[in-house]
Short mmCIF file of the C-alpha atoms (twelve columns), coordinates in Angstrom:
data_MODEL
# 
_entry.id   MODEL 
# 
loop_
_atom_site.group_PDB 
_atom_site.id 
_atom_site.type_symbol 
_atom_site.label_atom_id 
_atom_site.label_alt_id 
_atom_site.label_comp_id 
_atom_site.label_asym_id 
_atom_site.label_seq_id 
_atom_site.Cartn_x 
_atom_site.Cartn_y 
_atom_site.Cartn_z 
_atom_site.pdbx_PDB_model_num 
ATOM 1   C CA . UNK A 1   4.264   -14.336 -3.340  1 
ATOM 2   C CA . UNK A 2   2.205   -16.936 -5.793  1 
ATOM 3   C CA . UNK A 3   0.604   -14.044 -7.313  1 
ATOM 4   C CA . UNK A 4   3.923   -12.134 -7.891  1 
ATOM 5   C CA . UNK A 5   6.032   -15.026 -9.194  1 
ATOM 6   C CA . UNK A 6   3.927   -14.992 -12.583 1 
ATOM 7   C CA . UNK A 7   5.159   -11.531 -13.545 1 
ATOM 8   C CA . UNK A 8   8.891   -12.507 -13.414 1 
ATOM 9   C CA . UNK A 9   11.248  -14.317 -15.399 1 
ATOM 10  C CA . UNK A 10  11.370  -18.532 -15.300 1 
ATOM 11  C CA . UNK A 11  14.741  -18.216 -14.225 1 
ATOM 12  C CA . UNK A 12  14.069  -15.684 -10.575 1 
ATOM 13  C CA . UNK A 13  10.657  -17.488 -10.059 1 
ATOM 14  C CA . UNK A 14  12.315  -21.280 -9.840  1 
ATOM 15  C CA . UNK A 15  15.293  -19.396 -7.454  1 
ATOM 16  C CA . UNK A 16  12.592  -17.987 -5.427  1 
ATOM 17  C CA . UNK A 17  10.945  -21.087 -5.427  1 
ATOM 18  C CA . UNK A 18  13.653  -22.405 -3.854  1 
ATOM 19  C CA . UNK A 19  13.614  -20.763 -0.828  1 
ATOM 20  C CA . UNK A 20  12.357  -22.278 2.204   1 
ATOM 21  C CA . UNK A 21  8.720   -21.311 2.962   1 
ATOM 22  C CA . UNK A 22  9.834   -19.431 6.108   1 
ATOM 23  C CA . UNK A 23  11.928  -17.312 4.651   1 
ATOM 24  C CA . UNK A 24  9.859   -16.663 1.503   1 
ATOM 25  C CA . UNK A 25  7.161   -15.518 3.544   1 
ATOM 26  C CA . UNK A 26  9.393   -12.774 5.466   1 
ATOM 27  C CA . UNK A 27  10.460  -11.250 2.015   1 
ATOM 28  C CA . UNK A 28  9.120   -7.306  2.350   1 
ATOM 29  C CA . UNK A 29  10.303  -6.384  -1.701  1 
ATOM 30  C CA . UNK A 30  11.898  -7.966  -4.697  1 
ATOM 31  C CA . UNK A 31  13.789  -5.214  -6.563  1 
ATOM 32  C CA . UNK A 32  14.946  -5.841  -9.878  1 
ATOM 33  C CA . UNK A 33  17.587  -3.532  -12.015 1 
ATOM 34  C CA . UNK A 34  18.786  -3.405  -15.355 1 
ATOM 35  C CA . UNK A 35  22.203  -5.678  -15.696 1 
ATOM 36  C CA . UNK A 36  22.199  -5.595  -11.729 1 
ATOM 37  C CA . UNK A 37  21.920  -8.126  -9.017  1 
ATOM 38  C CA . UNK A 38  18.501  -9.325  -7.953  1 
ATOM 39  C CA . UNK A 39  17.862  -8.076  -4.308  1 
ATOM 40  C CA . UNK A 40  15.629  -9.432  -1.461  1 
ATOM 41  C CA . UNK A 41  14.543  -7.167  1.458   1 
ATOM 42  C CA . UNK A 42  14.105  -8.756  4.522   1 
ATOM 43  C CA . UNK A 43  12.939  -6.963  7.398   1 
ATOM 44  C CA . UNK A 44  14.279  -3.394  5.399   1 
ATOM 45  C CA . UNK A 45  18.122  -5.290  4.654   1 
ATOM 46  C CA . UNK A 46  18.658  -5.984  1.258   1 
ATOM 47  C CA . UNK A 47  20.163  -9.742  0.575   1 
ATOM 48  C CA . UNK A 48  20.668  -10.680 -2.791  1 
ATOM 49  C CA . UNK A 49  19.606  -13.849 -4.495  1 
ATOM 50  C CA . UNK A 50  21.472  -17.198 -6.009  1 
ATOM 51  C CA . UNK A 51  20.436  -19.134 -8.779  1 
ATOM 52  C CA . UNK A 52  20.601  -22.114 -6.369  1 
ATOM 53  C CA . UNK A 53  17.558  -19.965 -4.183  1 
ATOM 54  C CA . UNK A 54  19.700  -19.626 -1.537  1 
ATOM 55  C CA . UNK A 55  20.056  -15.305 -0.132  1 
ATOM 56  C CA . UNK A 56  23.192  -13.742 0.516   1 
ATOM 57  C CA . UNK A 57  25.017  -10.260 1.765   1 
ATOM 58  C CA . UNK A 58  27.431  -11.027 -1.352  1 
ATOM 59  C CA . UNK A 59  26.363  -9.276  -4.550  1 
ATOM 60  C CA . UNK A 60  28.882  -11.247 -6.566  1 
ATOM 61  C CA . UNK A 61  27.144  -14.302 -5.999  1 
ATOM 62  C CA . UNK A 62  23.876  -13.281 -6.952  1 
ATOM 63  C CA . UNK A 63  21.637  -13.483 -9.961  1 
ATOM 64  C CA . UNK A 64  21.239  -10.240 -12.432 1 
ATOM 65  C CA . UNK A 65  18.598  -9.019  -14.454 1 
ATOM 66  C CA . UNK A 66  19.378  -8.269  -17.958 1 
ATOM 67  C CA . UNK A 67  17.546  -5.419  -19.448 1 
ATOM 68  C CA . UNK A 68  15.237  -7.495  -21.834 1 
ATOM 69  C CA . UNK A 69  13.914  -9.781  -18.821 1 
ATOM 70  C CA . UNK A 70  13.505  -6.500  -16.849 1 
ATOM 71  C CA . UNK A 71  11.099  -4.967  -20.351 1 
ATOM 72  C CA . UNK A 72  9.568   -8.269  -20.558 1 
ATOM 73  C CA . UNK A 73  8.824   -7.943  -16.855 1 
ATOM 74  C CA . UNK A 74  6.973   -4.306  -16.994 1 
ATOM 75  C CA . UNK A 75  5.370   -5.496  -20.069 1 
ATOM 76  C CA . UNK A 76  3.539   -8.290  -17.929 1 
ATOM 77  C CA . UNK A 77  3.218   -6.251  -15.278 1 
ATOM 78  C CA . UNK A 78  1.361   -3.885  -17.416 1 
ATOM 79  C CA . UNK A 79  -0.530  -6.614  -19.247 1 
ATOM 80  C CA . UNK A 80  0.768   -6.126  -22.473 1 
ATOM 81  C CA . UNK A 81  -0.898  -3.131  -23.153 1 
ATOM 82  C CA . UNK A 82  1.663   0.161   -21.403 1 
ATOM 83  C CA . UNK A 83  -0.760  2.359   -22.883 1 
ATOM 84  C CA . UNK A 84  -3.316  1.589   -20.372 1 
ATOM 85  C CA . UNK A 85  -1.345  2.308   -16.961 1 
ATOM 86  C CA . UNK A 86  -0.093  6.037   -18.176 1 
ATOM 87  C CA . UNK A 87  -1.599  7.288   -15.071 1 
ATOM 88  C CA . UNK A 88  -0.558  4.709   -12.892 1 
ATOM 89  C CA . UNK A 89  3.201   4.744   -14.819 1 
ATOM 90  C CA . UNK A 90  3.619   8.544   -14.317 1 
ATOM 91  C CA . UNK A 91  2.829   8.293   -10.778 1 
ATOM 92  C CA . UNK A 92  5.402   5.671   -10.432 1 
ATOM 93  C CA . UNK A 93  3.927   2.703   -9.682  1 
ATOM 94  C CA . UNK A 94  1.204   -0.351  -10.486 1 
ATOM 95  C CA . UNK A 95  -0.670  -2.323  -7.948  1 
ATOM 96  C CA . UNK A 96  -0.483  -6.145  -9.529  1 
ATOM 97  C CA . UNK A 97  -2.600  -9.431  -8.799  1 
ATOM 98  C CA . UNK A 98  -3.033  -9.708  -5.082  1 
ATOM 99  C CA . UNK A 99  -2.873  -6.021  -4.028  1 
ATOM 100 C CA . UNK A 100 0.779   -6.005  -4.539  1 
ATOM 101 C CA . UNK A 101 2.660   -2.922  -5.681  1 
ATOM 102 C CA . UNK A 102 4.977   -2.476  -8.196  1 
ATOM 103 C CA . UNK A 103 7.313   0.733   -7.899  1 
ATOM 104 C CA . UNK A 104 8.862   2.183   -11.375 1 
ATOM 105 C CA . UNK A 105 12.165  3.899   -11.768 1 
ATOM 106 C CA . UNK A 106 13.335  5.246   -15.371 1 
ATOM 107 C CA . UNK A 107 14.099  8.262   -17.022 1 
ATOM 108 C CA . UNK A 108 11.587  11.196  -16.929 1 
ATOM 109 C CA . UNK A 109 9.920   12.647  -19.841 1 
ATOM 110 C CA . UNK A 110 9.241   16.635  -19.978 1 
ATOM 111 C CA . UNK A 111 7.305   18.799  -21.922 1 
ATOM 112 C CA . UNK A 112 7.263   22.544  -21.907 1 
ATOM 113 C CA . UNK A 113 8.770   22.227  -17.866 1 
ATOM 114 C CA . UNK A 114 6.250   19.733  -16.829 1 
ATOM 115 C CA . UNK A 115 6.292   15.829  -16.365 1 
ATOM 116 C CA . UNK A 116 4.774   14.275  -18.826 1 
ATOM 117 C CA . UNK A 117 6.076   10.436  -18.203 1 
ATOM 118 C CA . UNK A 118 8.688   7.953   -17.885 1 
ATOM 119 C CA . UNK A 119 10.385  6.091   -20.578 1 
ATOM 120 C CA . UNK A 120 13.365  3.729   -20.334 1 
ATOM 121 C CA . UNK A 121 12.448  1.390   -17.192 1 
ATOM 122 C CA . UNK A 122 15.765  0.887   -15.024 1 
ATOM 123 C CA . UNK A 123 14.278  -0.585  -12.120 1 
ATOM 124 C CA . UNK A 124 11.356  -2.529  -10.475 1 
ATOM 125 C CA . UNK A 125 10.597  -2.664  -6.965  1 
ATOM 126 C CA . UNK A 126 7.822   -5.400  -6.267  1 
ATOM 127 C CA . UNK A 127 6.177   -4.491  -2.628  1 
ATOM 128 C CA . UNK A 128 4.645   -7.797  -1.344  1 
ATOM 129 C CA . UNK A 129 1.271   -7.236  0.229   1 
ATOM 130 C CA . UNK A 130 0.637   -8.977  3.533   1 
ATOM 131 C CA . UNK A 131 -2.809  -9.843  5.493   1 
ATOM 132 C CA . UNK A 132 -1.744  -10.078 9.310   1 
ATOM 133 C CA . UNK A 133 -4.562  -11.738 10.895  1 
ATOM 134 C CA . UNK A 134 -5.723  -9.870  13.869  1 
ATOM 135 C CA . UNK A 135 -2.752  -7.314  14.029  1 
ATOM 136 C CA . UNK A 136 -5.114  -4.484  14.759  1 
ATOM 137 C CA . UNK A 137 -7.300  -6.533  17.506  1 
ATOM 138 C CA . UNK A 138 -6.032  -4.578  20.207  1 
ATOM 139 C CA . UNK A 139 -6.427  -1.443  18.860  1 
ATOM 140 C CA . UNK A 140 -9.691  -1.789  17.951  1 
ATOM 141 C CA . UNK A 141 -10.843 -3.400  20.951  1 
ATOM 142 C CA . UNK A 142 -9.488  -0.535  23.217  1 
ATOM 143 C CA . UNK A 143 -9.571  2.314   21.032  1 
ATOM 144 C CA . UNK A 144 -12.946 1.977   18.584  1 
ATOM 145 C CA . UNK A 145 -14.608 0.225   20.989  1 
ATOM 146 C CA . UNK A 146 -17.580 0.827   22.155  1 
ATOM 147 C CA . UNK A 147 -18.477 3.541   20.208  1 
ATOM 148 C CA . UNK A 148 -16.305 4.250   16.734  1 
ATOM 149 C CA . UNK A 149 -14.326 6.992   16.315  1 
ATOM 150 C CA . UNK A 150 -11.912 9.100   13.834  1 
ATOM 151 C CA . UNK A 151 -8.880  7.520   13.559  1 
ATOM 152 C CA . UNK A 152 -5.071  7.930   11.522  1 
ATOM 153 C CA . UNK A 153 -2.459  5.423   11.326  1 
ATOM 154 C CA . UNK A 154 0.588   7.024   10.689  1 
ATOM 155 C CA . UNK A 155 4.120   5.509   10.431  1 
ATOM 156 C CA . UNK A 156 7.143   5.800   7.662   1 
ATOM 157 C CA . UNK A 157 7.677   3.527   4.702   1 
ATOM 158 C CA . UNK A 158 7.432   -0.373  6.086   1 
ATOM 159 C CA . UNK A 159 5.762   0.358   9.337   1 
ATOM 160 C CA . UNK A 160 2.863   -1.780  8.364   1 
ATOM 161 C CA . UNK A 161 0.080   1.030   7.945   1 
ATOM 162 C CA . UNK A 162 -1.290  -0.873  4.804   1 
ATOM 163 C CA . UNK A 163 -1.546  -4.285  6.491   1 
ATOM 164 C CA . UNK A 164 -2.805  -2.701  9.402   1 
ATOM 165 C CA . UNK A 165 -5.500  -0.519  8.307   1 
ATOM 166 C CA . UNK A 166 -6.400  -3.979  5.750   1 
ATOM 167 C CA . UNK A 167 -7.123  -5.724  9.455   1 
ATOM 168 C CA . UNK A 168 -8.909  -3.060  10.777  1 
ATOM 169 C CA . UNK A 169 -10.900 -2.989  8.103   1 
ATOM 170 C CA . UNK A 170 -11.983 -6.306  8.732   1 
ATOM 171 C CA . UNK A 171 -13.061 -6.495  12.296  1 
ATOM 172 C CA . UNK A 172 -14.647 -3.071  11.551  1 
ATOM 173 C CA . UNK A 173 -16.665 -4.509  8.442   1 
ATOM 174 C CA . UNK A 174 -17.806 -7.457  10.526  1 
ATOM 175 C CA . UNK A 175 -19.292 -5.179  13.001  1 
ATOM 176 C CA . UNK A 176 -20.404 -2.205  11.047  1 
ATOM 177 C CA . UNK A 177 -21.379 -0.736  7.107   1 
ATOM 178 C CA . UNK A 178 -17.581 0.157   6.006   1 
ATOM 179 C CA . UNK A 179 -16.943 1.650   3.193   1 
ATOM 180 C CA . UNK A 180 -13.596 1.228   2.269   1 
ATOM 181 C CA . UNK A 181 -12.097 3.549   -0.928  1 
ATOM 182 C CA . UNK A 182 -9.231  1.905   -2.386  1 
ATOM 183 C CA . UNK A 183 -8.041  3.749   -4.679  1 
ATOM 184 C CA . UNK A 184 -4.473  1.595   -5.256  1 
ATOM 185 C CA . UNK A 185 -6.779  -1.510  -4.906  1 
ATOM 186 C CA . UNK A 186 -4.143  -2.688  -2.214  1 
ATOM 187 C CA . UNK A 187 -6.181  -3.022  0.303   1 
ATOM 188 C CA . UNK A 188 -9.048  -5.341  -0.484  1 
ATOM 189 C CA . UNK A 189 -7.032  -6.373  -3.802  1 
ATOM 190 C CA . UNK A 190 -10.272 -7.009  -5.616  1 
ATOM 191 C CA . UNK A 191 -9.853  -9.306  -8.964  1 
ATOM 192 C CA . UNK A 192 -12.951 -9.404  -11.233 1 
ATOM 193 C CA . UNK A 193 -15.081 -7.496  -8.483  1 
ATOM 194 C CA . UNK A 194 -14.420 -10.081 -5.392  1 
ATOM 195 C CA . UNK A 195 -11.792 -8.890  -2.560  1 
ATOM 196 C CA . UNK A 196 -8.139  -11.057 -2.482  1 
ATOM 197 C CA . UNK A 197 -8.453  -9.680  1.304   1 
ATOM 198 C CA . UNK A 198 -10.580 -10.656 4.406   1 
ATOM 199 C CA . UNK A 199 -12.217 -6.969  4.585   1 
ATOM 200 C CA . UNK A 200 -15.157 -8.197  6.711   1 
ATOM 201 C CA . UNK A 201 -18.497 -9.160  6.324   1 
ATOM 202 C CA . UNK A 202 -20.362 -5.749  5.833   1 
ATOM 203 C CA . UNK A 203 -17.801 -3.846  4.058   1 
ATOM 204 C CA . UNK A 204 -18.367 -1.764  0.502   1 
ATOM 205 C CA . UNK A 205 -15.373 -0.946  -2.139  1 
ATOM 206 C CA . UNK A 206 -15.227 1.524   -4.331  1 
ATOM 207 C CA . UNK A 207 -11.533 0.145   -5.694  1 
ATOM 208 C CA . UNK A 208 -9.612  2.173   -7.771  1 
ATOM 209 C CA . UNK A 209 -11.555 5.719   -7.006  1 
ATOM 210 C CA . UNK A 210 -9.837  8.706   -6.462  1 
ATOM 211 C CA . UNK A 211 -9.723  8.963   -2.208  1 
ATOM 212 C CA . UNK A 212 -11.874 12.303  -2.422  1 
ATOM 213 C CA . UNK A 213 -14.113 11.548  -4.840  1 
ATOM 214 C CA . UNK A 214 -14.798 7.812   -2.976  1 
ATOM 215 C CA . UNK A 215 -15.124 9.242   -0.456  1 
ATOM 216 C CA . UNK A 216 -17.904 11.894  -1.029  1 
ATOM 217 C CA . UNK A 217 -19.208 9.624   -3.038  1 
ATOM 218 C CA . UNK A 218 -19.635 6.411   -0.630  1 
ATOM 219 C CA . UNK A 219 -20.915 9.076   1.667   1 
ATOM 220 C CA . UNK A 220 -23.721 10.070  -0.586  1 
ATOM 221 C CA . UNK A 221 -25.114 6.567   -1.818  1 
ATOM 222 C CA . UNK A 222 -23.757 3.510   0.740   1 
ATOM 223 C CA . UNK A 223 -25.037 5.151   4.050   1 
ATOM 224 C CA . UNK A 224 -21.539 4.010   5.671   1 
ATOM 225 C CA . UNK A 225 -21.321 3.702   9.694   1 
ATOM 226 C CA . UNK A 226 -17.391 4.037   9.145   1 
ATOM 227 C CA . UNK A 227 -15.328 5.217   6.195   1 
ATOM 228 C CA . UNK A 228 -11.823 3.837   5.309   1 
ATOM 229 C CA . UNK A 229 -8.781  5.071   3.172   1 
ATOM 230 C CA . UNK A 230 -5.170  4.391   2.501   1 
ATOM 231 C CA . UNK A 231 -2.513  7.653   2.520   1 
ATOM 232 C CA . UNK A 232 -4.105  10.714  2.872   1 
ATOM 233 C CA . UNK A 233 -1.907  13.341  1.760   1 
ATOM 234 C CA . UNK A 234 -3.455  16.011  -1.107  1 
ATOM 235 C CA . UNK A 235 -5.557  19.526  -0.536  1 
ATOM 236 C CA . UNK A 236 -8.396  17.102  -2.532  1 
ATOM 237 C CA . UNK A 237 -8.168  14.213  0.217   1 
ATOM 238 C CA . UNK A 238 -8.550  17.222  3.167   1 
ATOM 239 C CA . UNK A 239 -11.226 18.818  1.101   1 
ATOM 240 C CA . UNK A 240 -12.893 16.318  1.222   1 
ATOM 241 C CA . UNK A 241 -12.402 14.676  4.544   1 
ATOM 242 C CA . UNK A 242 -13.488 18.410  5.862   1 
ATOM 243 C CA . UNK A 243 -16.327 18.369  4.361   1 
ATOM 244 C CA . UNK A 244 -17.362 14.897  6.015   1 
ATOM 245 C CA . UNK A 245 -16.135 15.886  9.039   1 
ATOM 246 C CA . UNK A 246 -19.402 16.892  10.916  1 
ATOM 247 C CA . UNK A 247 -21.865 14.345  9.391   1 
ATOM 248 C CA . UNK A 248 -21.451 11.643  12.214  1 
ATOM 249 C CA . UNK A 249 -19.687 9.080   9.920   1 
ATOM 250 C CA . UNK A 250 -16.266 8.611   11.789  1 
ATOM 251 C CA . UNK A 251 -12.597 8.313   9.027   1 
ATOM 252 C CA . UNK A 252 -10.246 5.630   9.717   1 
ATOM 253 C CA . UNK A 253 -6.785  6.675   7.337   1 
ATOM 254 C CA . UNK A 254 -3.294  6.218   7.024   1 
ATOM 255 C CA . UNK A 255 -0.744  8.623   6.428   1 
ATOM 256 C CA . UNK A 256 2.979   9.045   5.795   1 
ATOM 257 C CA . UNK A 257 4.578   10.694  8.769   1 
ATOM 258 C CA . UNK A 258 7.482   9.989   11.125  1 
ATOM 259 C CA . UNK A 259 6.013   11.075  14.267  1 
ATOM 260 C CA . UNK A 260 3.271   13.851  15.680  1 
ATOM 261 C CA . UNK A 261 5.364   16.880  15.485  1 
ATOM 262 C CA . UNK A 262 6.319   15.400  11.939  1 
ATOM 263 C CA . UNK A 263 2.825   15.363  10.989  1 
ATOM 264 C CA . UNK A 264 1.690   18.998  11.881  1 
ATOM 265 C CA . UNK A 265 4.432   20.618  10.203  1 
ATOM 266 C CA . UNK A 266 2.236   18.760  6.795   1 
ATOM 267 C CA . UNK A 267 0.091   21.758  6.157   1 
ATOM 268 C CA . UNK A 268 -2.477  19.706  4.650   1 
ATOM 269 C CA . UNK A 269 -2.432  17.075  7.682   1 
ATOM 270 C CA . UNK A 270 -2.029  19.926  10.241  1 
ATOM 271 C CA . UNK A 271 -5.261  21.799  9.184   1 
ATOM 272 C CA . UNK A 272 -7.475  18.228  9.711   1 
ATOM 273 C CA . UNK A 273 -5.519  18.222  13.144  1 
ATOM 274 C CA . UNK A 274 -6.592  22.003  13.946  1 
ATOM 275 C CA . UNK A 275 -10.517 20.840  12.971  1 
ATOM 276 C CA . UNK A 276 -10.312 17.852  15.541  1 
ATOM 277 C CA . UNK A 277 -10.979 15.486  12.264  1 
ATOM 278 C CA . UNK A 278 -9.304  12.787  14.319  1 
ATOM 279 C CA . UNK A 279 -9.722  11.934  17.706  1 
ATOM 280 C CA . UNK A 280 -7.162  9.492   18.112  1 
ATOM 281 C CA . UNK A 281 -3.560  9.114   16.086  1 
ATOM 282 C CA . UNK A 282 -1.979  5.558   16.111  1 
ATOM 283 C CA . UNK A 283 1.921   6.087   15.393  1 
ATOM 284 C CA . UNK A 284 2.900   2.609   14.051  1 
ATOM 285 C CA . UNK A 285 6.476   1.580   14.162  1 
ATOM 286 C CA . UNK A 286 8.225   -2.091  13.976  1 
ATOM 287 C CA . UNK A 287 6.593   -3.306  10.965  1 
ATOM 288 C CA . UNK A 288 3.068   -2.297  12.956  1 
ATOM 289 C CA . UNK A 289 3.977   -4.688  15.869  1 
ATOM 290 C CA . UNK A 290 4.802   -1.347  18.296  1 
ATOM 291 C CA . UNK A 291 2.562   1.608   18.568  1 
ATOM 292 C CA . UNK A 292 2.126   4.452   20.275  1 
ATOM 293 C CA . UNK A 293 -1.409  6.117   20.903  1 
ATOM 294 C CA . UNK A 294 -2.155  9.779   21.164  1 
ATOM 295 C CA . UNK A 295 -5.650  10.918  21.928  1 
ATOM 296 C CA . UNK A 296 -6.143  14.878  19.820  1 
# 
């Protein structure tokens, strides 16, 4: 929250500041939208928030954002400088200070049929990044333990596979050589080449890499005993992940995905199920504090 509260307007940041500790640490997002009310999610309800720091279900009571503070707020977000975060703006969004992500929404820009960026910022969706301590404890100790395997987190939006995969990362890396690719730098949150994050004693990142690429890559010049990654998803990430698959270094991922049978109808998920990539697939649900375990 300390790191977020720099990017945003005097007047949110003292109303935030006003909230109890408690409850400041339970906020999930803060969403901000041109000339609307400034909302709070809190365990995936939205509440909005009162210039006296106080959260409510009533909108009319709530603070707005006027669509100069909301520019002013991408500009800092991008660090006064847009130009450099085209990639990161046309894939809609910007991981911030901390490892915390900022989600766009504006008005698409197309060229000749194709996307070629976003223009006229209408919303701002800061995701808070959390470090759990020792939410993954038991399922390391019972399922990468004794010997390490392939392993994928799945869950939807909120379930915790960031947080949980950042913890696992840790007890792995205090263990064994992890190398971790981070390609949203959300994970380890590094900030002039040292990790915001607890990723354990022994672990390697290559932050902002492309997965596949890192991947291949941390293969070919860290020697890693385990590799990790954050949201598989592309033909490049299974490419990839194939072509490790084999060479005795085990994956530990994350990937979107409601359930098992959601997950193999995801042709490029299904076809690292069909090569027995993964041994084990952790279904996370609950904000990560339920899960369900299915051996592949």
């Amino acid at each position: 929250m300390e790191r977020i509260l720099r990017y945003l307007p005097p007047y949110i940041r003292q109303a935030l500041q006003k909230l109890p500790s408690n409850q400041q640490k339970q906020i999930q997002e803060i969403r901000l939208r041109t000339e609307r009310h400034i909302g709070l999610t809190i365990w995936n309800q939205e509440q909005f928030l009162t210039s006296s720091g106080e959260k409510t279900t009533d909108a009319a009571l709530g603070i707005r954002t006027s669509q100069k503070q909301l520019l002013e707020t991408f500009q800092a977000i991008c660090e006064y400088s847009v130009y450099r975060y085209t990639r990161e703006i046309y894939d809609g969004f910007l991981t911030v200070d901390g490892g915390n992500r900022v989600g766009i929404a504006g008005t698409a820009v197309y060229k000749n049929g194709v996307r070629t960026g976003t223009h006229h910022i209408s919303s701002l969706n800061f995701r808070i990044a959390h470090g759990i301590l020792n939410c993954a404890k038991d399922i390391y100790w019972h399922s990468f333990q004794p010997k390490p395997c392939s392993m994928l987190f799945i869950g939807s939006v909120g379930s915790g596979k960031t947080t949980m995969l950042r913890d696992f990362c840790r007890l792995a890396g205090n263990q064994y050589r992890v190398s971790l690719v981070d390609e949203r730098s959300e994970i380890a949150a590094m900030h002039s080449s040292v990790p915001r994050f607890d990723i354990g004693l022994h672990t390697d990142v290559l932050d902002g890499y492309l997965r596949a690429e890192g991947l291949l890559t941390a293969l070919r010049v860290l020697t890693p005993q385990v590799l990790l990654c954050d949201e598989i998803g592309t033909e490049a990430d299974a490419k990839a992940i194939l072509q490790i698959h084999g060479c005795g270094v085990p994956i530990v991922a994350t990937a979107h995905s409601t359930s098992l049978e959601d997950l193999t109808r995801r042709q490029v998920l299904h076809q690292l199920l069909q090569n027995h990539v993964f041994e084990k697939v952790i279904l996370l649900s609950g904000h990560g504090e339920s899960y369900q375990i299915f051996p592949i």
